[in-house]
C-alpha positions as CSV (number, residue, x, y, z in Angstrom):
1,X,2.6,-8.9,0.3
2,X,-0.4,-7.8,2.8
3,X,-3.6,-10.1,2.2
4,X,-6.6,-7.7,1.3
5,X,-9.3,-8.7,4.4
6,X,-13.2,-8.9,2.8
7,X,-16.3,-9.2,4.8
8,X,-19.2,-11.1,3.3
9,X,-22.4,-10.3,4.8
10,X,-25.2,-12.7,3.6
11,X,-28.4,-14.5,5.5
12,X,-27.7,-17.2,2.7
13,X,-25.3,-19.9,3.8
14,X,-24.4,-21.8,0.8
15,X,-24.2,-18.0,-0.8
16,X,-21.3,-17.4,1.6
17,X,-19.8,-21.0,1.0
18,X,-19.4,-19.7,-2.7
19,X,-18.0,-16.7,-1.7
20,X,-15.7,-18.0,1.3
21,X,-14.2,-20.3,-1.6
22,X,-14.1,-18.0,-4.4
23,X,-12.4,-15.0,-2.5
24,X,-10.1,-17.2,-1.1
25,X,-8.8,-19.0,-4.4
26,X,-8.3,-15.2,-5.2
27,X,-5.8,-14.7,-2.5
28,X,-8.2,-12.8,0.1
29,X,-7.9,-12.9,3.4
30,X,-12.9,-13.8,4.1
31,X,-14.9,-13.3,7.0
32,X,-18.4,-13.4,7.1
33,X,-21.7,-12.5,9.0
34,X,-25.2,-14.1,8.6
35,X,-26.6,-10.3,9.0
36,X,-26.0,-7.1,9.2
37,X,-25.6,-7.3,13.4
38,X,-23.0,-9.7,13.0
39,X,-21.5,-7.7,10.5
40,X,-20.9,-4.5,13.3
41,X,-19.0,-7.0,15.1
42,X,-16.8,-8.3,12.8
43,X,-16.1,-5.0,11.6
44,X,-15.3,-4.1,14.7
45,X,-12.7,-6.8,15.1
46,X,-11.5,-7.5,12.0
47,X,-11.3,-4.2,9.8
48,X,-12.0,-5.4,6.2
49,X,-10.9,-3.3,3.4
50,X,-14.2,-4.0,1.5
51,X,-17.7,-5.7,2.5
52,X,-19.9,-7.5,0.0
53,X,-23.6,-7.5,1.5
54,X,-26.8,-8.3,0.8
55,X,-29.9,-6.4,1.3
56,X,-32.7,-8.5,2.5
57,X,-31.5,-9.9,6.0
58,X,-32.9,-10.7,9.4
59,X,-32.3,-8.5,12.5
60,X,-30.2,-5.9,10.3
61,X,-31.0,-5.6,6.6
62,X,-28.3,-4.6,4.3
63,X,-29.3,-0.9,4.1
64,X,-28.9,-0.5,7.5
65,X,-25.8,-1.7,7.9
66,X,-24.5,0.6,5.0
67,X,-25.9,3.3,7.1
68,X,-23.8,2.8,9.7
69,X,-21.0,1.1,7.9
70,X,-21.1,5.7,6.4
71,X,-21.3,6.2,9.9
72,X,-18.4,4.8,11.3
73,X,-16.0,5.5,7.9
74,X,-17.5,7.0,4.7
75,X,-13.9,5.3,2.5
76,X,-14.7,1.6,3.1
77,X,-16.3,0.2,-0.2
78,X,-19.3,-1.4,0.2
79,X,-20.6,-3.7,-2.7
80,X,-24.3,-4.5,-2.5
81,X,-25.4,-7.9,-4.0
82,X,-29.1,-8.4,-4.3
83,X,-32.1,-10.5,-5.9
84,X,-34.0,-7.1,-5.7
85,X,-34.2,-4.2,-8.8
86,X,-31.3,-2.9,-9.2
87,X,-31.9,0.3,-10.0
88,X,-34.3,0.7,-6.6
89,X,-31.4,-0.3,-4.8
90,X,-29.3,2.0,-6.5
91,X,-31.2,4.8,-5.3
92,X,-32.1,3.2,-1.8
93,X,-28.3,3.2,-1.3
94,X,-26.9,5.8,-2.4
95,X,-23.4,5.5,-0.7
96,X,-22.8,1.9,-2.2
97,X,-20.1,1.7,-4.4
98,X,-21.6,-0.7,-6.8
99,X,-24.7,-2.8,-6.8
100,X,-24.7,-6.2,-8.5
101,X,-27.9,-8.1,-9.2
102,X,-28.2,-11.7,-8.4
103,X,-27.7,-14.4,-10.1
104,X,-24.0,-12.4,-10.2
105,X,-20.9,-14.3,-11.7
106,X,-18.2,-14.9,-8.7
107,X,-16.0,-13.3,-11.1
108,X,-18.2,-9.9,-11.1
109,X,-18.0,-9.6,-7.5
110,X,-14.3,-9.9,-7.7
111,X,-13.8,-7.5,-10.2
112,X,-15.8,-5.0,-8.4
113,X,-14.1,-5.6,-5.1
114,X,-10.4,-4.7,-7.0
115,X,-12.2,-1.7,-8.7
116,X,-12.7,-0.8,-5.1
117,X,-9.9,-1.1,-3.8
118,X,-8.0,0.7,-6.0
119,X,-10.7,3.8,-6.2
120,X,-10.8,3.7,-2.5
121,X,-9.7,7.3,-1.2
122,X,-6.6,8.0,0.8
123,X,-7.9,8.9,4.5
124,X,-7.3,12.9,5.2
125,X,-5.0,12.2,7.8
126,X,-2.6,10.3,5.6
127,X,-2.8,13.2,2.9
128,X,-2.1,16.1,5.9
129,X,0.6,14.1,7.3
130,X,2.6,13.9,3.4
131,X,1.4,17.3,2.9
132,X,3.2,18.1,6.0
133,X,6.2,16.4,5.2
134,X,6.1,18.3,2.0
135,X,6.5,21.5,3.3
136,X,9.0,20.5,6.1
137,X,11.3,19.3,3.1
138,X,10.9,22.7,1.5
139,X,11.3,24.6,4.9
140,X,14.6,22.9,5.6
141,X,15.9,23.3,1.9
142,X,15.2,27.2,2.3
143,X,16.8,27.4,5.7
144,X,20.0,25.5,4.4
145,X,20.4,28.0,1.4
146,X,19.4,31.0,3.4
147,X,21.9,29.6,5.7
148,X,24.7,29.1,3.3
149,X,24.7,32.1,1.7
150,X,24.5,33.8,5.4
151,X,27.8,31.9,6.3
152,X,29.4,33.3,2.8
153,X,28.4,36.8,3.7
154,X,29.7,36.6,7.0
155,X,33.2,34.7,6.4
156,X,35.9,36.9,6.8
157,X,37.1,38.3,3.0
158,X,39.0,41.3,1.6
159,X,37.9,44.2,2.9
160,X,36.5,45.8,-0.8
161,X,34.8,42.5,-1.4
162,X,33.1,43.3,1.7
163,X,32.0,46.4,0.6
164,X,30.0,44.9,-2.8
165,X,27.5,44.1,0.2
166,X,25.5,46.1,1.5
167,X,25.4,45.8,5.6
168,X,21.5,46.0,5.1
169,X,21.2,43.2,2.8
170,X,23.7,41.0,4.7
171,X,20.6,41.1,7.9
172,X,18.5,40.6,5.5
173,X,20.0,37.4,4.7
174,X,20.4,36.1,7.6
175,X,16.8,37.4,9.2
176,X,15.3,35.3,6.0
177,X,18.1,31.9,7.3
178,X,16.5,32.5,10.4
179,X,12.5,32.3,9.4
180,X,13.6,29.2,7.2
181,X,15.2,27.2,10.1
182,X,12.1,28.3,12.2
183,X,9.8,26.9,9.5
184,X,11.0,23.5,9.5
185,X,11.0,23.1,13.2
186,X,7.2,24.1,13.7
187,X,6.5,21.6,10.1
188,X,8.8,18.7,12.2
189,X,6.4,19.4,15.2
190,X,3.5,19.3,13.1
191,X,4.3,15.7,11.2
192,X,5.1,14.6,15.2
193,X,1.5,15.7,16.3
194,X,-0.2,14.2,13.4
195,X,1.6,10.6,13.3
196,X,0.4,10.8,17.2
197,X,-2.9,11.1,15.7
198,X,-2.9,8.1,13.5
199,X,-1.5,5.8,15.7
């Protein structure tokens, strides 16, 4: 099973002792930054999944670094934990996907991290790429019947079973095989293009 990577952003070291311990007991994988600079960095290099900051902080407070945090990828979660009013941080930060008040219980901040993670969107790409696979499927399903019942019009019967088919509707057929096949070739290209994109 893939360990979930949190960042804990906090100018408070024996705050991110806690958390260090009590993310880790939980079976996260923790990295953490003493402001919101440091934070850029790690981000950077480490990709979390969620980041738990605070607000007051040295050299980058916590509402800048949600800023840019929006910036850079408006789907990562960011949990804001603060000594400050909650409800002025609320509307200070709009984009934070919960705000906690300190003194927080360790097991608050959990349970909003796994909120979320499981509220966190899918990226657009990901939902174009099985959107595109979708309609590939469905193009090569409609080419494979149009294509069947092409080849069953075409194989060679008794001539007055023959006739029970119109010549017009046999091309008809067959143009309709044709478009199908065509489909599923330019939704394979598609799928190709867009997996080139997220890698």
């Amino acid at each position: 099973m893939r360990t979930i990577h949190v960042l804990i952003v906090d100018d408070d070291e024996d705050w991110r002792s806690v958390m260090v311990d009590v993310f880790s007991e939980e079976g996260f994988s923790v990295s953490v930054a003493s402001d919101g600079r440091a934070a850029c960095v790690s981000v950077r290099r480490s990709k979390p999944e969620v980041v738990v900051t605070d607000v007051d902080m040295p050299v980058m407070t916590g509402r800048e670094l949600l800023a840019w945090l929006r910036a850079r990828d408006r789907t990562l979660p960011v949990i804001v934990v603060t000594g400050e009013d909650e409800l002025a941080i609320a509307s200070n930060c709009p984009d934070a996907f919960r705000v906690l008040r300190k003194p927080t219980t360790a097991d608050a901040i959990v349970s909003a991290v796994r909120e979320a993670l499981l509220c966190r969107k899918e990226p657009l790409v990901g939902k174009i790429s099985r959107a595109a696979e979708a309609i590939a499927y469905g193009a090569r399903r409609r080419g494979e019947i149009a294509l069947s019942r092409s080849a069953q019009l075409f194989r060679r019967t008794k001539a007055p079973e023959r006739s029970n088919v119109p010549k017009r509707a046999r091309r008809g057929r067959a143009r309709r095989a044709i478009v199908g096949v065509g489909m599923a070739a330019l939704a394979a290209l598609a799928i190709t293009a867009i997996r080139g994109l997220v890698a």
